[in-house]
Structures are given as C-alpha cells and as structure tokens.
C-alpha positions as a LaTeX table, in Angstrom:
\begin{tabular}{lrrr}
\hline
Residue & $x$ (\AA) & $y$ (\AA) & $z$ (\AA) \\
\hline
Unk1 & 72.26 & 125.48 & 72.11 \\
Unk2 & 72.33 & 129.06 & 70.88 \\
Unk3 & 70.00 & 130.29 & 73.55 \\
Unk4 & 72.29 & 129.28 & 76.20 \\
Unk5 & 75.47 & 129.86 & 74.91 \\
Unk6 & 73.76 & 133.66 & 74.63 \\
Unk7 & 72.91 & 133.10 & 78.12 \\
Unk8 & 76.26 & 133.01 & 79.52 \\
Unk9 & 77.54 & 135.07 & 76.97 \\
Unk10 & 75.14 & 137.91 & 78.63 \\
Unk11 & 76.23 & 136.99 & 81.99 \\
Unk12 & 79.69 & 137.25 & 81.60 \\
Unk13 & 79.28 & 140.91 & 80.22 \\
Unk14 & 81.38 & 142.95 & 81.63 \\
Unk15 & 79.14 & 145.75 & 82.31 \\
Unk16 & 75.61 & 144.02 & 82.21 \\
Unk17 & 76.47 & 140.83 & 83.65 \\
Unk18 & 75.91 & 139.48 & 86.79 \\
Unk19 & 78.99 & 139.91 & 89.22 \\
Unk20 & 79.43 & 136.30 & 90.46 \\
Unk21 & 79.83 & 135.02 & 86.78 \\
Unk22 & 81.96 & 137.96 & 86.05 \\
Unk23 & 84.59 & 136.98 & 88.33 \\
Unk24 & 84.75 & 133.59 & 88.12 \\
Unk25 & 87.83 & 131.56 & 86.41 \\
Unk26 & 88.47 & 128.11 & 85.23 \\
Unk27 & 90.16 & 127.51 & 88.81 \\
Unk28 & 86.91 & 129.14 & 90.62 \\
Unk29 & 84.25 & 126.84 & 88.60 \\
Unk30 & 86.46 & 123.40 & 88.13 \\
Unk31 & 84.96 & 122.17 & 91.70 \\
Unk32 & 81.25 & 123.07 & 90.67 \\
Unk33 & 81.85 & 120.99 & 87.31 \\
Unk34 & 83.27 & 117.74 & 89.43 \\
Unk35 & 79.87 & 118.24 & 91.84 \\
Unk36 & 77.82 & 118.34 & 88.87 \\
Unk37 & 79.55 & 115.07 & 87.06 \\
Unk38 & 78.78 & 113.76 & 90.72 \\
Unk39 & 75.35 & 114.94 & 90.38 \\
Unk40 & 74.63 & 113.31 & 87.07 \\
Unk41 & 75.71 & 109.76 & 88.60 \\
Unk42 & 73.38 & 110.12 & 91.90 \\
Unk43 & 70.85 & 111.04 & 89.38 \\
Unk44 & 71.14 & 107.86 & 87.31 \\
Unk45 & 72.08 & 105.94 & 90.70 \\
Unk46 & 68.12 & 107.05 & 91.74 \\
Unk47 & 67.09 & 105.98 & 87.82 \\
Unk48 & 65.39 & 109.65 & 88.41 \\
Unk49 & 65.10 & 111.17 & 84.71 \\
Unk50 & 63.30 & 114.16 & 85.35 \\
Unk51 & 66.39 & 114.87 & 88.14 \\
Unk52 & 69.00 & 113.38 & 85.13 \\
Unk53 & 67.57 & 115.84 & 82.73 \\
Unk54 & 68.04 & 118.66 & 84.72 \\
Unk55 & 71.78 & 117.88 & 86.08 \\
Unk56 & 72.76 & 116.70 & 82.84 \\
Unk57 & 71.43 & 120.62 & 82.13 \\
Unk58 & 73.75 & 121.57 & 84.80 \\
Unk59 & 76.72 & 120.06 & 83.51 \\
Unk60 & 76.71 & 121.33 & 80.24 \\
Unk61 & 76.59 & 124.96 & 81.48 \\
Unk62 & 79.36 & 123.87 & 83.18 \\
Unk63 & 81.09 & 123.17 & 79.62 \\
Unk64 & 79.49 & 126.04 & 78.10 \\
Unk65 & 80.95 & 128.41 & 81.12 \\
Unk66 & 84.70 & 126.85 & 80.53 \\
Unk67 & 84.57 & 127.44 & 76.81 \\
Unk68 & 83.33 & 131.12 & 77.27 \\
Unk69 & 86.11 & 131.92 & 79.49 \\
Unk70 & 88.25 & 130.45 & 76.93 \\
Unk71 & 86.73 & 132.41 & 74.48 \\
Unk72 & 87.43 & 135.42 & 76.26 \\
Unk73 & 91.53 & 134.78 & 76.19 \\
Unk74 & 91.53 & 133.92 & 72.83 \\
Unk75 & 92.07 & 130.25 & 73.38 \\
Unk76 & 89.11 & 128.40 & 71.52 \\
Unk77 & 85.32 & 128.56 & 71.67 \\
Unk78 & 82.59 & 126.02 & 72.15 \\
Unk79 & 82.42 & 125.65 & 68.71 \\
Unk80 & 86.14 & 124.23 & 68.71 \\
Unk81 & 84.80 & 121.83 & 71.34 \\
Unk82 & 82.28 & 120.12 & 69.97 \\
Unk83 & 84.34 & 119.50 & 66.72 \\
Unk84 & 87.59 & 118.45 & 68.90 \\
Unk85 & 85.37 & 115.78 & 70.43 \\
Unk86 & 83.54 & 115.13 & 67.06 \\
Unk87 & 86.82 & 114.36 & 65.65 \\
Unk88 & 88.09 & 112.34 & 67.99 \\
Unk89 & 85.02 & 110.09 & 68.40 \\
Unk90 & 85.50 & 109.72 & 64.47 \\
Unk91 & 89.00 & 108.69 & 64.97 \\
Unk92 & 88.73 & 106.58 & 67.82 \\
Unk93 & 85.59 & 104.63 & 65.92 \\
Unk94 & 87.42 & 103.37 & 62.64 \\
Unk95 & 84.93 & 100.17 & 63.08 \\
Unk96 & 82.07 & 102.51 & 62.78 \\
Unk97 & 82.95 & 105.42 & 60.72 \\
Unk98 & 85.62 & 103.85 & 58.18 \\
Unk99 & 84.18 & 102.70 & 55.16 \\
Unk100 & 85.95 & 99.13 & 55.49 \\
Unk101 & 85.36 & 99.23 & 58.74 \\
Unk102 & 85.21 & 95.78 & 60.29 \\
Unk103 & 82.76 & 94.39 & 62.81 \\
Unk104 & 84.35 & 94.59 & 66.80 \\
Unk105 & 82.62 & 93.18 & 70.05 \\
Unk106 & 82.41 & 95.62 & 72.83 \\
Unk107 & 85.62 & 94.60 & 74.38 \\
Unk108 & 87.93 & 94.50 & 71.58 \\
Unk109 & 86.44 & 97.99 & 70.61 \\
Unk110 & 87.95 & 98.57 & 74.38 \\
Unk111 & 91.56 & 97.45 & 73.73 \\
Unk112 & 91.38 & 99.24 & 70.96 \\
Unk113 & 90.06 & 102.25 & 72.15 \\
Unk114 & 92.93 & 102.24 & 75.00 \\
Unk115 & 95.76 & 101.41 & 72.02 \\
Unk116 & 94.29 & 104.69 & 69.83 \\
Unk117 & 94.92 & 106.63 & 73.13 \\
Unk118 & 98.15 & 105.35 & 73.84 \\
Unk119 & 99.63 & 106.15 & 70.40 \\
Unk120 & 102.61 & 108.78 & 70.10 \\
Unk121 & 102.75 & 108.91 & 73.82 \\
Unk122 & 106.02 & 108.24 & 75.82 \\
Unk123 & 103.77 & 106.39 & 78.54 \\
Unk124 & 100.46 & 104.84 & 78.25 \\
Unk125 & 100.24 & 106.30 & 81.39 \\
Unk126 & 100.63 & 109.65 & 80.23 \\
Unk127 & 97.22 & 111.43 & 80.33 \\
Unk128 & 95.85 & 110.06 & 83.12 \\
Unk129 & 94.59 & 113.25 & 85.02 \\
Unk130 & 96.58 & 113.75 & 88.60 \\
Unk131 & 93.43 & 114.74 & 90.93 \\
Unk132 & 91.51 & 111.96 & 89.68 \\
Unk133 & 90.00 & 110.18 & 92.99 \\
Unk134 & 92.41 & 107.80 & 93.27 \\
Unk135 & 89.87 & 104.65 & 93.36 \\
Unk136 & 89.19 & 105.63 & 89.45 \\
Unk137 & 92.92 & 106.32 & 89.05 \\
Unk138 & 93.73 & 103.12 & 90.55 \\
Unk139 & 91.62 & 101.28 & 87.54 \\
Unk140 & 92.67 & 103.55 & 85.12 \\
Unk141 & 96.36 & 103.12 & 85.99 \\
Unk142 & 95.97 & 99.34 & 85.37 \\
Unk143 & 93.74 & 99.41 & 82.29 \\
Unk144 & 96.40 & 101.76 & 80.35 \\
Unk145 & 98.58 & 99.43 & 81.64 \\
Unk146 & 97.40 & 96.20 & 80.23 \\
Unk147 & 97.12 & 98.13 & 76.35 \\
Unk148 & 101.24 & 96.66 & 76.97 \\
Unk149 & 100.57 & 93.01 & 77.58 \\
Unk150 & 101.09 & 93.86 & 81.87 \\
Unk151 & 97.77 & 91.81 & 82.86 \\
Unk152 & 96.78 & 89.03 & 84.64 \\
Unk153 & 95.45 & 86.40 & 81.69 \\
Unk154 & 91.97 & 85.68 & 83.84 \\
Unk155 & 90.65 & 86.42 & 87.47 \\
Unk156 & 92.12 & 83.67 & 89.39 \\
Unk157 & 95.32 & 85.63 & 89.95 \\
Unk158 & 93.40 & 88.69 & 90.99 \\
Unk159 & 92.30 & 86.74 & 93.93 \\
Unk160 & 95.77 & 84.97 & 94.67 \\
Unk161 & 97.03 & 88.63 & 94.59 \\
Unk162 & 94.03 & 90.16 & 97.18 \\
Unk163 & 94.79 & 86.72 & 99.76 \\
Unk164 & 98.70 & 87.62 & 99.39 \\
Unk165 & 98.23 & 91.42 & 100.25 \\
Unk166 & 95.35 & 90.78 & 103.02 \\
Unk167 & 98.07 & 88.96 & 104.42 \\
Unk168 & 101.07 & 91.23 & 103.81 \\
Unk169 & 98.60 & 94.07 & 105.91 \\
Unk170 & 97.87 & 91.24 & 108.53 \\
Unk171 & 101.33 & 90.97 & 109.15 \\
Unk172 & 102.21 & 94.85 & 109.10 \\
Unk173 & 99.29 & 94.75 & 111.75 \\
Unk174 & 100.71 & 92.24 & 113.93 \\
Unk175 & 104.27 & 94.00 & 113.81 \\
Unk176 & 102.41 & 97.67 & 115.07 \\
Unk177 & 104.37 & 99.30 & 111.33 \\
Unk178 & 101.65 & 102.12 & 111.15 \\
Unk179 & 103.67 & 103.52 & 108.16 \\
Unk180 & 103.45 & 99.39 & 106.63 \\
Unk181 & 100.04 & 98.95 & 107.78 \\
Unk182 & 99.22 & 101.98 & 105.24 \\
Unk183 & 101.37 & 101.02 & 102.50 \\
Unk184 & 99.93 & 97.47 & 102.53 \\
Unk185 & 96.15 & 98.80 & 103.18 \\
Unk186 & 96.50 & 100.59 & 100.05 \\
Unk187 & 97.92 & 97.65 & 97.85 \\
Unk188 & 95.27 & 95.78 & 99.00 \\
Unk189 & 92.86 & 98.30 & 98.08 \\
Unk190 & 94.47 & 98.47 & 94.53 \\
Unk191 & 94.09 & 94.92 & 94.01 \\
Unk192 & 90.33 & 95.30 & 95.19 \\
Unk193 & 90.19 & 98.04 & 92.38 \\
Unk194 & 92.08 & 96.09 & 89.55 \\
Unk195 & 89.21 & 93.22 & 90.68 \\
Unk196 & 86.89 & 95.41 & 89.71 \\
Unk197 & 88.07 & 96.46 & 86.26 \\
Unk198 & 88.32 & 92.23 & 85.89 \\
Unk199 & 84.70 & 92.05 & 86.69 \\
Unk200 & 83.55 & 94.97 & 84.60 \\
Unk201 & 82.59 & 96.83 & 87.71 \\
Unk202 & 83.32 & 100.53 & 88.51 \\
Unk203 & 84.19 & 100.22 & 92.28 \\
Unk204 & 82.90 & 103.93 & 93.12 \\
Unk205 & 79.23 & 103.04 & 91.82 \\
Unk206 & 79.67 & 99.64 & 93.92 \\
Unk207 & 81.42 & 101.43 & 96.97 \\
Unk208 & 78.41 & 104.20 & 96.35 \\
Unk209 & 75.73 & 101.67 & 96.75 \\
Unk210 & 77.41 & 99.38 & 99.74 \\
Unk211 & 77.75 & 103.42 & 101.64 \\
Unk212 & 74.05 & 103.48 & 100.61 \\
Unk213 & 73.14 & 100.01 & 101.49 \\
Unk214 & 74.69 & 100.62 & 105.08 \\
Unk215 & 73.44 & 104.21 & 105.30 \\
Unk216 & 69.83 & 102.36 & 105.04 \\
Unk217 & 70.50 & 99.29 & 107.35 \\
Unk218 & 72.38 & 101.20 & 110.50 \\
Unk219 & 69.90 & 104.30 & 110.76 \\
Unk220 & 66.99 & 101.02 & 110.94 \\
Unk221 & 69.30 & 99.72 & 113.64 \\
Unk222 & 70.04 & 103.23 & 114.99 \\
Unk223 & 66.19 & 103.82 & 115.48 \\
Unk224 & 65.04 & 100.66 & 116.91 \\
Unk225 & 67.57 & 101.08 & 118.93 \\
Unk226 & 66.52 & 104.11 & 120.26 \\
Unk227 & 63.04 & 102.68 & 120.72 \\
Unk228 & 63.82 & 99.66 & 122.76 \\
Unk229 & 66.04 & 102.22 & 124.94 \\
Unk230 & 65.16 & 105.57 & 124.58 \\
Unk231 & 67.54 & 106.52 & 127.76 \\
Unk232 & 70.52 & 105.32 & 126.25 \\
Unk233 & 73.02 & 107.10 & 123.44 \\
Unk234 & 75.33 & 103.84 & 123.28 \\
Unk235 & 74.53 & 100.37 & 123.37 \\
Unk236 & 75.55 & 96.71 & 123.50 \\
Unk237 & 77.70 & 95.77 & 120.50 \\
Unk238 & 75.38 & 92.13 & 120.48 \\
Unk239 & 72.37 & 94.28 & 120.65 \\
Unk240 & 72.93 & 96.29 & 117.62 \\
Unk241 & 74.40 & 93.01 & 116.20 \\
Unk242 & 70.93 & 91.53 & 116.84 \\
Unk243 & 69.22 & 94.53 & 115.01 \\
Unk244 & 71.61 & 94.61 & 111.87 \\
Unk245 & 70.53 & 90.81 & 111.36 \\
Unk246 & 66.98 & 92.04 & 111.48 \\
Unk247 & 67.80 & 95.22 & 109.39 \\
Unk248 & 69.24 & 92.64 & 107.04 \\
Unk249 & 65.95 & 91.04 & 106.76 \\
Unk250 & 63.58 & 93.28 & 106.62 \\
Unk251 & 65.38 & 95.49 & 104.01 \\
Unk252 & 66.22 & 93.33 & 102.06 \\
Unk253 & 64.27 & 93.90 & 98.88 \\
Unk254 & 64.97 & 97.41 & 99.62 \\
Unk255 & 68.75 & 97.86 & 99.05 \\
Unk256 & 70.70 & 98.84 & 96.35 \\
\hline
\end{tabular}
C-alpha cells in the first residue's frame, strides 16, 4: 500500500509529475472511478480473476487518487479513510465486534444495517446519492423505506402492484397521453425494481445478463440471416422469428 500511495504521490508532483495527473480534480476523475466500479462487476460477471485482480487494482488507485487530492487541500488523507470505514464497519457490526454480541441471520443483520444508517437522520432517505442510476436508486429508495414499516408483508402484492401499473400504462397507451404513457412506464418499472429487492435480485446484474443473453441470441440470428440471404439488409419479421427460436435452442447452455 505504501508503494502506491508513493506512486501517485510522485505523480501528482508538481514539478516532477506527470501533467495529466497534475491537473486532474475530484470532478475530472469521478467518471473514471464509476467506469472502474463498472469494470469490477463485468469482471466478476465473466468469473475472470486474473481480469478482477487487475480492475479491482484499478479501482483502488481510483481511491488512492481522491484521497491524495484531498490531501493536497488539507481535507483528510488515505489514512483517515481507511479508519473512517474501519470504524464504521465496527459500528455497523455490533453482532460481530461487541463483546455480547448476539447471533443475527443475514437478513436481520440487513434491517439492521439499514436502521444503524438511518439513525439521527431527518429522512431515511437522506443519503441516498442523487446521480445514482436510477434502477439502483429505485431499490434503494424502497429498501430505506421499508427500515419505517412502508413494505409490502410478502411478494404477492408486488405482483398485484406490477398487473395494476401494466395496466395503468395500457390505458395511457390506448388514450395516445405520451406525457402518461412515461409516467406510468416508469411506475411500472419501479415496481419491476422493488420485485427485485423482494427476490434478492439486483436488477442491473439481471438486466446486464438479459442485454447479454440477447446480445448473443440476435447477432446468431443476425448472421444466419445474412447467410440464407446475403443480398438483403432487412428481412421478414417471421423469418428472424424462425431464427430466434433456433438461436434459442442452440444457445441455450450458452447464456447467461
């Protein structure tokens, strides 16, 4: 850890440095840390480790870089990091770390988790970061949420809830509302991502794998396609219809 945090120590020098890391700011790097969190995820996605270990790499420089421009105003160093999120693990982990602690299963160690973060807070809401991508804001929203008692009791009224909004946007459709048609395509899709947070799914991995799934079947279709009618650059909709079946088929030990 000392190596590298004399790495970027050297590359922020002012006078040795190297002149992209010199000018960067928290603003300037914040999109290269969400690309490497992004990173980490397609890495695990792939179950590639050699790839994981060297994006996880990536993503703590990405850490180290924040908390050596914070060093440099003054604010705090890496140092103050680690032990912030040292002390909070401690804190949020009574069940582990307290000496009476008492034995929790994984999901009370969740509502509890959630109530710890709620505490002195005017909102549980409060805290929930504004340019998350709203899918994970969406489950976040209604996880804080339900620390207050505001959840459904099981998964049956999840689904009464995703049949009343399908048809609520049905409805929009048939009146031609295009500012209703959006509101009620994204309750629907908010029910679709409390669903998930009732099934112990995180709807980005699953919406990452159905892109990938499809990515896989259509360019089968897309080249068979091509070889049944090499002339053409559009084709019959019960054609390709035809094809995705077979895609289906013959891929399907390979998706996922």
């Amino acid at each position: 850890m000392k190596k590298l945090l004399d790495v970027m120590r050297q590359l922020r020098d002012p006078e040795t440095g190297c002149p992209w890391d010199i000018k960067q700011t928290f603003s300037t790097i914040a999109p290269y840390t969400i690309e490497e969190a992004y990173e980490v995820a397609d890495a695990i996605d792939n179950n590639d480790m050699h790839d994981l270990r060297s994006e996880l790499g990536d993503l703590l420089f990405q850490v180290v870089f924040h908390a050596q421009l914070a060093d440099e105003g003054g604010h705090f160093n890496f140092a103050d990091v680690a032990e912030a999120v040292a002390d909070k693990m401690i804190n949020r982990h009574p069940h582990v770390f307290s000496p009476n602690a008492k034995k929790l299963t994984a999901e009370q160690q969740t509502q509890a988790w959630e109530a710890a973060k709620s505490k002195d807070k005017d909102s549980v809401l409060d805290g929930i970061a504004g340019n998350l991508p709203e899918l994970l804001k969406a489950v976040k929203l209604t996880r804080y949420a339900a620390v207050t008692g505001f959840d459904w009791p099981d998964i049956n009224p999840v689904f009464e809830k995703l049949n009343e909004e399908t048809n609520e946007l049905q409805e929009a459709i048939e009146l031609g509302d295009e500012g209703h048609i959006e509101e009620e395509l994204g309750d629907l899709l908010f029910v679709c991502a409390n669903l998930a947070r009732h099934l112990n799914v995180d709807p980005s991995a699953a919406l990452r794998k159905a892109n990938k799934k499809f990515e896989k079947r259509f360019r089968w279709v897309e080249q068979r396609a091509k070889q049944t009618e090499p002339q053409k650059k559009t084709f019959d909709l019960k054609v390709l219809d035809e094809l995705w079946n077979q895609a289906k088929g013959e891929l399907k030990n390979h998706d996922g």
